[in-house]
VEXTOR-517302 format. One record per residue: residue number from 1; residue in one letter; x, y negated, z of N, C-alpha, C in turn. Coordinates in steps of 0.02 Angstrom, whole numbers, plus 50000, padded with zeros to 5 digits. Atoms other than C-alpha are relative to their C-alpha. Layout:
fitor,lolo,n.px,n.py,n.pz,ca.px,ca.py,ca.pz,c.px,c.py,c.pz
NUM,A,X,Y,Z,X,Y,Z,X,Y,Z $
...
end
This chain:
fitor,lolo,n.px,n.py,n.pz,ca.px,ca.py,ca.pz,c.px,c.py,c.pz
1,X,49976,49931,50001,55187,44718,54391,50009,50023,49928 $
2,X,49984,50008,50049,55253,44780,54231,50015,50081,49984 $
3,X,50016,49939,50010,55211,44955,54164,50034,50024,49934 $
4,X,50003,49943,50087,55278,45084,54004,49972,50044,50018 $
5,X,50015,49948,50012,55207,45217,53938,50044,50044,49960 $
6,X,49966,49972,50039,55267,45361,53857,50012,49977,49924 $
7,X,50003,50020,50070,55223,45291,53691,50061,49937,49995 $
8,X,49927,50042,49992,55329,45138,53746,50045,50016,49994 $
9,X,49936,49983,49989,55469,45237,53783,50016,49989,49905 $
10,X,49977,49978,50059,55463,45303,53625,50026,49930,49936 $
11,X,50004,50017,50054,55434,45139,53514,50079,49952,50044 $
12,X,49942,50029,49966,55585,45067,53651,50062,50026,49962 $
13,X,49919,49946,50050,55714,45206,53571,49983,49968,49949 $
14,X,49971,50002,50053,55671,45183,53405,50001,49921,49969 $
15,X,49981,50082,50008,55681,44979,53404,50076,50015,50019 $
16,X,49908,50005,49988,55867,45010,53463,50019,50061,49986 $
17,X,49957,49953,50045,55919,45165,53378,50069,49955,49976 $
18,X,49926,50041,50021,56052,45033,53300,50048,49968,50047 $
19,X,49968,50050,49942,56117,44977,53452,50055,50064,50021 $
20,X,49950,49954,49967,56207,45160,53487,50026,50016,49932 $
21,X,49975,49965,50044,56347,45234,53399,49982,50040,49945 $
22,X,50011,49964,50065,56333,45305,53224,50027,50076,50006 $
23,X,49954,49947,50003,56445,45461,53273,49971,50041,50028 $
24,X,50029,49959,49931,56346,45513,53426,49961,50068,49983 $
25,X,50028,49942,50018,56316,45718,53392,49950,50019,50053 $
26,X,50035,49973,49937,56254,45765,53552,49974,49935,50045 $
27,X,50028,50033,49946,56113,45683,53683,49995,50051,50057 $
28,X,49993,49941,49935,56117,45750,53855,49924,49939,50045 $
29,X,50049,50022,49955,55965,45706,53981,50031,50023,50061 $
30,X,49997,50002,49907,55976,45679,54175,49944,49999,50003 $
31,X,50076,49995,49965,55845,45770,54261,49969,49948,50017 $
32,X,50055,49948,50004,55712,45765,54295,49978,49942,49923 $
33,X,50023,50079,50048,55648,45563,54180,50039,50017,49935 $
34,X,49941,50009,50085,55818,45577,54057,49954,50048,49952 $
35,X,50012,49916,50042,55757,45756,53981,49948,49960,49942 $
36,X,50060,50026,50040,55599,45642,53917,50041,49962,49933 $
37,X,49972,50051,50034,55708,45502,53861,50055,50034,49942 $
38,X,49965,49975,50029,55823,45628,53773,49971,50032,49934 $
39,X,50048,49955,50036,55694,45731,53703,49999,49950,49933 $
40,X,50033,50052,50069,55627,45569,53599,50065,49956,49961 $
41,X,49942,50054,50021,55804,45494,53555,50021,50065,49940 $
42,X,49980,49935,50036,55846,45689,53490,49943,50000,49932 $
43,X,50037,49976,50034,55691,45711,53392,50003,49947,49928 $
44,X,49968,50055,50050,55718,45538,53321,50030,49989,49936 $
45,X,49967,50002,50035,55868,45532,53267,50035,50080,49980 $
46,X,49973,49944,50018,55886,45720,53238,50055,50031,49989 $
47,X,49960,49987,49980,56018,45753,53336,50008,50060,50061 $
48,X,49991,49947,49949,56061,45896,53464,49993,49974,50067 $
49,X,50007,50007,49935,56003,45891,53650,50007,50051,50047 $
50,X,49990,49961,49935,56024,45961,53823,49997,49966,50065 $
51,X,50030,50028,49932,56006,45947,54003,50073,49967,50025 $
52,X,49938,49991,49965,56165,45891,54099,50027,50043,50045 $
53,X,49968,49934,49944,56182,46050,54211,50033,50046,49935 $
54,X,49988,49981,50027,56189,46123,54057,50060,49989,49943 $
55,X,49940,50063,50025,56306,46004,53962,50059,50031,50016 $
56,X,49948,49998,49934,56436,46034,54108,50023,50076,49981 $
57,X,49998,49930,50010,56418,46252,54070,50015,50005,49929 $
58,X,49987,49977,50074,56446,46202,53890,49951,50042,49940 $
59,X,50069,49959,50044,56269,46262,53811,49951,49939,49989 $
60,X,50048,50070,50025,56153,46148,53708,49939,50046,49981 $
61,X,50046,49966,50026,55979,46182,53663,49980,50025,49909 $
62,X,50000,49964,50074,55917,46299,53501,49970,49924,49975 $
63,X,50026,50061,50036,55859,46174,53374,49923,50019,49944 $
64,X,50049,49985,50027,55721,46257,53278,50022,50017,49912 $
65,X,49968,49985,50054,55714,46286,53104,49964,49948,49942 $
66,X,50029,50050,50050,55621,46133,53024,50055,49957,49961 $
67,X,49933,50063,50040,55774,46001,53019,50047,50031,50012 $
68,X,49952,49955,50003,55909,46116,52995,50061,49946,49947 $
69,X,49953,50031,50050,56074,46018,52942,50069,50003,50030 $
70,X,49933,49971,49973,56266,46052,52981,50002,49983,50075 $
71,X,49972,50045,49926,56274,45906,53121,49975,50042,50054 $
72,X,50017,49978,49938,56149,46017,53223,50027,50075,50005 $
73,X,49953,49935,49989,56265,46171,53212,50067,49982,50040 $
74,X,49946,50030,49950,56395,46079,53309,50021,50031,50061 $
75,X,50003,49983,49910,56476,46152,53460,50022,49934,50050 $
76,X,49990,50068,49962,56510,46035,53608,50063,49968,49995 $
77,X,49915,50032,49989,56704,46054,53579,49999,49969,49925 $
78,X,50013,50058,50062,56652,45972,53398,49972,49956,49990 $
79,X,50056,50042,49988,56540,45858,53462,50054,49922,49990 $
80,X,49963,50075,50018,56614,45661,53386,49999,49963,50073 $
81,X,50036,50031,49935,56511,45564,53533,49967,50042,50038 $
82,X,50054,49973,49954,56396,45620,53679,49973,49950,50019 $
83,X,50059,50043,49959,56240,45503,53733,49988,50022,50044 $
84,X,50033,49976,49935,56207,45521,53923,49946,49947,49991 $
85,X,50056,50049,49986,56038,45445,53942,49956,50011,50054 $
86,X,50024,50007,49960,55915,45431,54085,49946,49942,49992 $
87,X,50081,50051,50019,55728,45348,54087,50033,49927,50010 $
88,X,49990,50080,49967,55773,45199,54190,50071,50008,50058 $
89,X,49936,49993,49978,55931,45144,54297,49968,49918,50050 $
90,X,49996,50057,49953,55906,45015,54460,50037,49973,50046 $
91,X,49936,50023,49968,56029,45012,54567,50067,50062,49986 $
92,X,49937,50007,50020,56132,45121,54480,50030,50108,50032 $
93,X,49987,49942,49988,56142,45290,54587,50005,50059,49987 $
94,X,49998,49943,50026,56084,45427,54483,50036,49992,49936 $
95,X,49974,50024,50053,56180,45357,54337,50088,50014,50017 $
96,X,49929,49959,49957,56364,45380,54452,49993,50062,50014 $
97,X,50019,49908,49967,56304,45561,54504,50011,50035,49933 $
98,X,49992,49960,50052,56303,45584,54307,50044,50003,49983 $
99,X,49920,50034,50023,56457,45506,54274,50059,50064,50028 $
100,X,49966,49966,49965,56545,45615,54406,49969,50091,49949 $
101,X,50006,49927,50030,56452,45782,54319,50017,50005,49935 $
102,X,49977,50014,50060,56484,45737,54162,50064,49999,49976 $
103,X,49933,49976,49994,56685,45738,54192,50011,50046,50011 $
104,X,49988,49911,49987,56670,45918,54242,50007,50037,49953 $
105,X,50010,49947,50065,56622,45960,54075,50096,49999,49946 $
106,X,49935,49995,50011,56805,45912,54032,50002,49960,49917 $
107,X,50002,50043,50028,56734,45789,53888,50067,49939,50012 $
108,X,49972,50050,50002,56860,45642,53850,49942,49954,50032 $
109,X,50033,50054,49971,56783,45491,53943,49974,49940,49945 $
110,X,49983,50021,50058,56815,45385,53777,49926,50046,49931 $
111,X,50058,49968,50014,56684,45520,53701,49919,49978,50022 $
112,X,50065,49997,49986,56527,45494,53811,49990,49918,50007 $
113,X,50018,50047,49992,56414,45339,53797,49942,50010,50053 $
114,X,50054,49992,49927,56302,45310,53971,49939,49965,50000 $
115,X,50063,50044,49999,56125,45243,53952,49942,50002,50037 $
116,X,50041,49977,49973,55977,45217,53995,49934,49942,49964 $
117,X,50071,50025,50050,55785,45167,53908,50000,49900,50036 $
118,X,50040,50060,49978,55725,45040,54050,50084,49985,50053 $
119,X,49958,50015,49951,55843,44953,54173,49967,49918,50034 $
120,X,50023,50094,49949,55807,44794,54309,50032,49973,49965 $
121,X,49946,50047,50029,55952,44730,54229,50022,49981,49953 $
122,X,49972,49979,50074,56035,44711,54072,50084,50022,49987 $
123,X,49939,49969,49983,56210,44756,54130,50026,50026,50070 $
124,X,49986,49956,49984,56275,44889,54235,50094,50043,50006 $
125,X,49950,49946,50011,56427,44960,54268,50016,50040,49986 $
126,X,49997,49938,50005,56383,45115,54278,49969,50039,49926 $
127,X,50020,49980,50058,56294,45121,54103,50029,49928,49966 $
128,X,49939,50067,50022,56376,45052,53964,49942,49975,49952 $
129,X,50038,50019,50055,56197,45023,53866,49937,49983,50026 $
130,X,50065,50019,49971,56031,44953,53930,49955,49987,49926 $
131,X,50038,50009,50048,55886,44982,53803,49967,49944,49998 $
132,X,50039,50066,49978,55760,44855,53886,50012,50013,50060 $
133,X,50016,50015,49949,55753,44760,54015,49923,50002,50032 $
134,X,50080,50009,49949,55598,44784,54156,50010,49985,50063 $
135,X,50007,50027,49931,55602,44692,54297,49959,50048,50060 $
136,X,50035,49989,49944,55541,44753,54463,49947,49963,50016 $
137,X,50020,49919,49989,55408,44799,54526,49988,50031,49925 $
138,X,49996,49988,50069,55386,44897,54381,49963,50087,50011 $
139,X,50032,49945,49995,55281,45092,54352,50010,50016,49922 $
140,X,50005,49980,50078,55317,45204,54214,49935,50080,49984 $
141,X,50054,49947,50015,55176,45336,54148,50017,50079,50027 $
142,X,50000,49944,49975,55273,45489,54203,50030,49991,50067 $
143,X,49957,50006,49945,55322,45436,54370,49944,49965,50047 $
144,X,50053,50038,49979,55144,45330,54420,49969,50041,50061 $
145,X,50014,49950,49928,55086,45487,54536,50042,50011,50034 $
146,X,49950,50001,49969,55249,45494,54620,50022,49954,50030 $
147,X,49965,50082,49959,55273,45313,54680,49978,49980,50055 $
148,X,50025,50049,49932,55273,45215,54827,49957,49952,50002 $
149,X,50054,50027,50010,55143,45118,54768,49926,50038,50010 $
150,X,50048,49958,49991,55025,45245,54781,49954,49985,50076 $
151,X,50003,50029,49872,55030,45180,54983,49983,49935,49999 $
152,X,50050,50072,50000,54976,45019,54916,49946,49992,49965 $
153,X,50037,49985,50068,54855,45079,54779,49921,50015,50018 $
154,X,50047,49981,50030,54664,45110,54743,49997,50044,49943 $
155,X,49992,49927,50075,54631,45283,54642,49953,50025,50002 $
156,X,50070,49961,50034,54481,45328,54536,49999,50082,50031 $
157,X,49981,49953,49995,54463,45517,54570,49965,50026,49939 $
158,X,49991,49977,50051,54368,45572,54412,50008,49978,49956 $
159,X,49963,50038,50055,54461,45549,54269,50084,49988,50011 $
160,X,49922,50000,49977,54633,45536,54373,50012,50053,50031 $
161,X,49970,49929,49952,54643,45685,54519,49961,50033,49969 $
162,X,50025,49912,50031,54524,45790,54418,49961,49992,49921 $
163,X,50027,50006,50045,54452,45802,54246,49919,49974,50023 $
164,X,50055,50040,50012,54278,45697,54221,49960,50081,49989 $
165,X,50047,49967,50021,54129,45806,54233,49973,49993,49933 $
166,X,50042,50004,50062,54026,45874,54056,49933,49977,50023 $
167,X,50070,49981,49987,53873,45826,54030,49947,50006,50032 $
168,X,50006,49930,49964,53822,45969,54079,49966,50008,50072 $
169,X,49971,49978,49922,53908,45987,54239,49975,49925,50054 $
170,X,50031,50079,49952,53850,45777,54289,49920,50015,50004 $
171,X,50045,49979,49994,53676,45844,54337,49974,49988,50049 $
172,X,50014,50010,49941,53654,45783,54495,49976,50046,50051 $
173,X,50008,49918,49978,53625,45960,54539,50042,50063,50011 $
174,X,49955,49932,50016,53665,46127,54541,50062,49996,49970 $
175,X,49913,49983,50065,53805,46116,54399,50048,49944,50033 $
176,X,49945,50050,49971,53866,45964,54501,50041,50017,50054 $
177,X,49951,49964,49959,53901,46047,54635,50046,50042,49985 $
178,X,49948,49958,50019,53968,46173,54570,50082,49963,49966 $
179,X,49925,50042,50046,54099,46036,54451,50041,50002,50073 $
180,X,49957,50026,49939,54128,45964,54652,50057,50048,50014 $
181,X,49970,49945,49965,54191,46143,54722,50066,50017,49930 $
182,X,49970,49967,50068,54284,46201,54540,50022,49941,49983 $
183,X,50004,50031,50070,54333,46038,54458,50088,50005,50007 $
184,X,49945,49972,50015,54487,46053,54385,50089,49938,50013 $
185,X,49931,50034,49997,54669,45964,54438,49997,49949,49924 $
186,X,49958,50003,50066,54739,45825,54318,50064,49969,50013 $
187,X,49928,50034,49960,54857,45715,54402,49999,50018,50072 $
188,X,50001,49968,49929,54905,45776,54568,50051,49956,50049 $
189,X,49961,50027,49972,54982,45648,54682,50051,50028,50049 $
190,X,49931,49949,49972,55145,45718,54765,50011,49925,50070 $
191,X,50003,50051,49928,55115,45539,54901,49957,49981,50017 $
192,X,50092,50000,49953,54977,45487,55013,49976,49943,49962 $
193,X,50022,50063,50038,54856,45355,54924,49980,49971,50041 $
194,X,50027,50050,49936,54798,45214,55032,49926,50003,50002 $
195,X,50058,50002,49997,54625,45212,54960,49954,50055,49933 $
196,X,50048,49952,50064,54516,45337,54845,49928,49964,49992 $
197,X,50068,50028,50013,54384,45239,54775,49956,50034,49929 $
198,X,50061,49955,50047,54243,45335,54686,49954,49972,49991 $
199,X,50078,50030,50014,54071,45291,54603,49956,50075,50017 $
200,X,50002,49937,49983,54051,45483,54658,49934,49956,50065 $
201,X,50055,50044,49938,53888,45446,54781,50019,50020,50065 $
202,X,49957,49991,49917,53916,45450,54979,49955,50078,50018 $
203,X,50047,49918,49985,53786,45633,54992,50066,50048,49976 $
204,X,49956,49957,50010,53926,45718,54918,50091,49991,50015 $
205,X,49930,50019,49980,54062,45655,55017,50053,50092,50043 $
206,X,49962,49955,49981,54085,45840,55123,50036,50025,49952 $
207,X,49981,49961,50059,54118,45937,54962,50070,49954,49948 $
208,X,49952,50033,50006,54223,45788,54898,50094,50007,50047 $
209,X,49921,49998,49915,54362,45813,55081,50003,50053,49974 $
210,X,49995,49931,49982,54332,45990,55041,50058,50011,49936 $
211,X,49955,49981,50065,54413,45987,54851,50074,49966,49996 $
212,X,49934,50045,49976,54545,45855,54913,50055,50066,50032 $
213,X,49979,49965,49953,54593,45959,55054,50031,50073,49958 $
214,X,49993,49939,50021,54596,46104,54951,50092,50008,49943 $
215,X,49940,50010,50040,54729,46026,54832,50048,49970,50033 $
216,X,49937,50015,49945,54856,45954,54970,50007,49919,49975 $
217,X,50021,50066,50011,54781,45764,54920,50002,49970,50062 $
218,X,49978,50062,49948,54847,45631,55056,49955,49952,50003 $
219,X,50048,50066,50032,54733,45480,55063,49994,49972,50086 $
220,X,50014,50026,49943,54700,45352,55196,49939,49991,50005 $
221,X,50090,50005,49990,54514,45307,55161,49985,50018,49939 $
222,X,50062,49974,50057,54379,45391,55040,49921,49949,50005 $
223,X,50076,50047,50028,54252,45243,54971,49958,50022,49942 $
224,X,50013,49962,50027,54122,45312,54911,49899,49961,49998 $
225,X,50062,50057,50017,53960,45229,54824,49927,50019,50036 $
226,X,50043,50002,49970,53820,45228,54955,49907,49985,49947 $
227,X,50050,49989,50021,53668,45262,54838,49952,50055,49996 $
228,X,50026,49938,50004,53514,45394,54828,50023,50037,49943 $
229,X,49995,49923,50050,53534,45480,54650,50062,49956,49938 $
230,X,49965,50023,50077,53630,45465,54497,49973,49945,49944 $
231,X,50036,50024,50039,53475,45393,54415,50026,49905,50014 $
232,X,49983,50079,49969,53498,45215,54530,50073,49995,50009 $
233,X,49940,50039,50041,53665,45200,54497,50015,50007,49943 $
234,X,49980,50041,50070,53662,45189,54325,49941,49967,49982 $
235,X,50048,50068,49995,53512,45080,54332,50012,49946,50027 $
236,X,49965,50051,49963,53609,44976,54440,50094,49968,49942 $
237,X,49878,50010,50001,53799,44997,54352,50017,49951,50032 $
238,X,49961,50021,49954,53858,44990,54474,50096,50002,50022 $
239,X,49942,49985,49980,54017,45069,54450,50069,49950,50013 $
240,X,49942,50047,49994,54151,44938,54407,49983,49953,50035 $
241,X,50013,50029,49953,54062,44812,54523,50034,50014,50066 $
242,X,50001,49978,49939,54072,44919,54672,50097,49994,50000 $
243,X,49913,49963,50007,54257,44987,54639,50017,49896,50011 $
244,X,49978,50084,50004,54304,44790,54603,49987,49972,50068 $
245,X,50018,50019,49920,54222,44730,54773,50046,50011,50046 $
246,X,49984,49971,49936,54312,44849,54890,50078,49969,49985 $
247,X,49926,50013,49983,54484,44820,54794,50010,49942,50026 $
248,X,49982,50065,49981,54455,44623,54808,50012,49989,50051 $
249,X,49995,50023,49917,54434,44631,54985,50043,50045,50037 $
250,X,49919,49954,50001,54581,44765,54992,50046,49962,50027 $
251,X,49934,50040,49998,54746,44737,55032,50067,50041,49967 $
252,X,49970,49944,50055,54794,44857,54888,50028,49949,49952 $
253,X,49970,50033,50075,54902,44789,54734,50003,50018,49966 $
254,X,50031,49955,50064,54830,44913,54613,49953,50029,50011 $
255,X,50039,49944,49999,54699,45002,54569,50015,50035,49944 $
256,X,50000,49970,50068,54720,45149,54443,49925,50022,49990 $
257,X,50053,49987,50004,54559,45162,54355,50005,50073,49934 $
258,X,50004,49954,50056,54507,45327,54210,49986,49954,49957 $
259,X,50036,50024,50010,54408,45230,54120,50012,49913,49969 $
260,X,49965,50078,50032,54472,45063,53997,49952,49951,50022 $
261,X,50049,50050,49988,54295,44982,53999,50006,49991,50094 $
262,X,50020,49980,49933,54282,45005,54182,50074,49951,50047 $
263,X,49921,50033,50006,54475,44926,54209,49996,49951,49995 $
264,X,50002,50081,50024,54446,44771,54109,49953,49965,50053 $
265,X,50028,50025,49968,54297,44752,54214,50012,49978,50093 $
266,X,49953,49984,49954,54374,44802,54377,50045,49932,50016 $
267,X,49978,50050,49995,54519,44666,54351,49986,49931,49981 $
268,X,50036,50071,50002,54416,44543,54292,49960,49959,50064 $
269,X,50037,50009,49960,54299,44548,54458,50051,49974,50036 $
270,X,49949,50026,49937,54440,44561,54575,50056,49955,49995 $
271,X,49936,50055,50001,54581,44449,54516,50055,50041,49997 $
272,X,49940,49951,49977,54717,44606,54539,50001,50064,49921 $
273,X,49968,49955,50056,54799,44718,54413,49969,50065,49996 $
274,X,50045,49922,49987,54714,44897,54354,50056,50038,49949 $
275,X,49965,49989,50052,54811,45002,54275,49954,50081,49976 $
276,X,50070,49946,50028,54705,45128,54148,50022,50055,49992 $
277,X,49975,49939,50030,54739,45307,54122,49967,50017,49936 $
278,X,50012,50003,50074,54633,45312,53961,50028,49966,49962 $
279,X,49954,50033,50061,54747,45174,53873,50059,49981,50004 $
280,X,49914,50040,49968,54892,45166,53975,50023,49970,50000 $
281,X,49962,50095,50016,54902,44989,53982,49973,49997,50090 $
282,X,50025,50047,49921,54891,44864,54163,49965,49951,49963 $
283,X,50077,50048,50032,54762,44752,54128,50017,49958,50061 $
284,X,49997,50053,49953,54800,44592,54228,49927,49965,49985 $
285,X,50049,50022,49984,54650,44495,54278,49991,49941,49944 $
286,X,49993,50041,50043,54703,44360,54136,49976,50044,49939 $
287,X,50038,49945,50045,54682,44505,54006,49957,50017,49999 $
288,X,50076,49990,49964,54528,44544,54078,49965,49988,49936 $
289,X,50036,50042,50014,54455,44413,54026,50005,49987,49930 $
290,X,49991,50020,50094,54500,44392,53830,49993,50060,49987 $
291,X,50031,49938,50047,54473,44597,53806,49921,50001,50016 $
292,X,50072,49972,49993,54306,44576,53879,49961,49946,49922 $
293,X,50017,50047,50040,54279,44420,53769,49990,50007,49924 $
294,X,49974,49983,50051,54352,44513,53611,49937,50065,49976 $
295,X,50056,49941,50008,54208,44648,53631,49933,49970,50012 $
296,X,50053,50053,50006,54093,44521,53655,49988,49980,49943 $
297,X,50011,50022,50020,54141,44442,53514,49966,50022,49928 $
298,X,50011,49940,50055,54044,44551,53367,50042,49962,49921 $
299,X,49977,50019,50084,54103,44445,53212,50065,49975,50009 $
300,X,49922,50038,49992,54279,44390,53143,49982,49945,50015 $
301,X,50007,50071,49998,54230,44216,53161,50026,49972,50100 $
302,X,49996,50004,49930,54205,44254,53335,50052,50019,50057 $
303,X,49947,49973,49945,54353,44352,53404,50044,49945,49957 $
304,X,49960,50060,50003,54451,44221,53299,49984,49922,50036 $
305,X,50033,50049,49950,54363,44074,53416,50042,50066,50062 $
306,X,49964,49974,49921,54430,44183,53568,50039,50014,49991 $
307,X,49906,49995,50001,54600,44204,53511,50009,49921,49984 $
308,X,49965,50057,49980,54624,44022,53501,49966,49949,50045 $
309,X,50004,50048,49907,54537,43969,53665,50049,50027,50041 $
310,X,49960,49973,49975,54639,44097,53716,50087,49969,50004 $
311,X,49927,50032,50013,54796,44017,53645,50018,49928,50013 $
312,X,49985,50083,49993,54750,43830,53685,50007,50021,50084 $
313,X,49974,50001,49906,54730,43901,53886,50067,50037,50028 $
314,X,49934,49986,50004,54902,43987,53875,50054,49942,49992 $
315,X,49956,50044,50037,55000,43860,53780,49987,49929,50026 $
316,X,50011,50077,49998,54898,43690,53812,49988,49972,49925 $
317,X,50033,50007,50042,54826,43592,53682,50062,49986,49944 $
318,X,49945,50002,50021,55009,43533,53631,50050,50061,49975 $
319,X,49968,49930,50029,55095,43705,53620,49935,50029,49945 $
320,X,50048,49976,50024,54932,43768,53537,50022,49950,49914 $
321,X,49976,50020,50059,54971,43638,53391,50061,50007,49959 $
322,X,49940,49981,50026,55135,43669,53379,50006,50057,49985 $
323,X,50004,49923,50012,55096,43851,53347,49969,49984,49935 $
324,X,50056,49989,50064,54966,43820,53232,50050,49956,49924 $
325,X,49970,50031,50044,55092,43705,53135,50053,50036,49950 $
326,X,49963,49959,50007,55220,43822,53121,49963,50097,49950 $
327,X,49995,49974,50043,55108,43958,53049,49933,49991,49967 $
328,X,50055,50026,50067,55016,43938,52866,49975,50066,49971 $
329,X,50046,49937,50029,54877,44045,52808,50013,49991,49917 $
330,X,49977,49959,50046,54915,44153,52666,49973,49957,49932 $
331,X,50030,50028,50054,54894,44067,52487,49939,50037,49978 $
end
């Protein structure tokens, strides 16, 4: 499965900045994904942006007053080029829908270039520019609570549906309850999840349905760590164990975990992909295993020994030489 983040996006644009026209005054975004992808291509290359409803009505957005320079005084009927862009493009549909709104605006055709960041493919009809390729299946950072995966998925709940208790508020008491009833939204799934797996203990499972329920949270089953207090499960850590267990014997093909340490451990137990909301990476079960190794290893000596066991069980002992042949440490 094969994940970006926003940060991706971003370092995606500006590795191919050279790949689009030199002329191009104006970027236009396609709701709802493009707007992102526009935003960071605009800011970039400090150029003028807008929405495409707006495009079409002939109005671009103010520009501020930091990078102030002729090009972004431009009206649209002086505009050289126009960049249509859009996050990602798969089979192609919302990319024709732009095409068609985008002739309204009464632009030359010859004017607008059609893109898009991510694509399955690397050519397109309907766009005349593919940044990168990402294969299917595939999850991007602003779109991860919105997917159909979610129906095949395992999901932490603090740290993902609600901010992580303080302190404080983790008290196994009073203030806990109170976090349960009050705690605060962060990602809010908009599709049903298959499984909610918590280290949250099973005593506070009513108050758990109750804060779900309260936020219009879908879910098929709530697992939920069958221990007396707070004290014995972290005398136990138990957390990434437990969570790891239920997904292995799942029939989930993700878990999203909060929590990096907790992730690595997670897909290391179970064999299956985690993907982290603290580092916004997927952590395949192969990764696992060389970041746990890498934090293991306290000295250079030592994370250099696990970057090339790492590279002889990748490569083989043959590719592994031929690497090492190819590059020479520094005079």
């Amino acid at each position: 499965m094969y994940y970006r983040s926003i940060a991706d996006m971003n370092s995606t644009i500006a590795r191919n900045l050279h790949r689009l026209p030199r002329d191009i005054d104006l970027v236009v975004g396609i709701p709802r994904s493009g707007l992102l992808a526009a935003n960071l291509v605009s800011l970039t290359a400090n150029i003028q942006m807008t929405d495409l409803d707006s495009f079409v009505a002939g109005k671009t957005f103010s520009c501020g007053i930091t990078k102030r320079s002729a090009a972004l005084q431009r009206t649209i009927p002086e505009m050289r080029r126009i960049l249509v862009i859009d996050d990602s493009i798969n089979g192609g549909g919302a990319m024709r829908e732009a095409r068609v709104k985008a002739a309204a605006a009464g632009v030359a055709r010859d004017q607008l270039v059609f893109a898009a960041v991510y694509g399955t493919y690397e050519r397109y009809d309907e766009a005349d520019l593919v940044l990168e390729v990402v294969p299917q299946p595939r999850l991007f950072q602003w779109n991860v609570m919105h997917h159909k995966f979610l129906g095949q998925s395992c999901v932490d709940i603090d740290g993902v549906l609600c901010f992580d208790p303080t302190n404080e508020e983790n008290d196994d008491g009073p203030a806990y309850l109170q976090f349960l009833a009050q705690a605060r939204p962060l990602y809010v799934p908009t599709r049903k999840i298959a499984y909610l797996v918590t280290s949250r203990l099973e005593k506070y499972r009513a108050q758990t349905e109750a804060w779900l329920a309260a936020q219009g949270i879908e879910y098929g089953e709530l697992i939920m760590l069958d221990l007396p207090s707070k004290e014995e499960r972290q005398r136990l850590a138990a957390h990434g164990r437990f969570k790891a267990e239920f997904y292995r014997r799942s029939d989930a093909v993700l878990f999203i975990e909060s929590e990096h340490d907790q992730a690595v451990n997670i897909a290391k137990l179970s064999g299956k992909p985690v993907l982290c909301i603290e580092s916004q990476q997927m952590i395949s079960s192969n990764s696992a295993w060389l970041l746990a190794g890498l934090k293991q290893a306290k000295s250079l000596e030592g994370r250099q020994a696990m970057l090339k066991a790492a590279a002889r069980a990748m490569l083989g002992e043959r590719g592994y030489q031929a690497l090492k042949g190819r590059v020479r440490k520094p005079a």
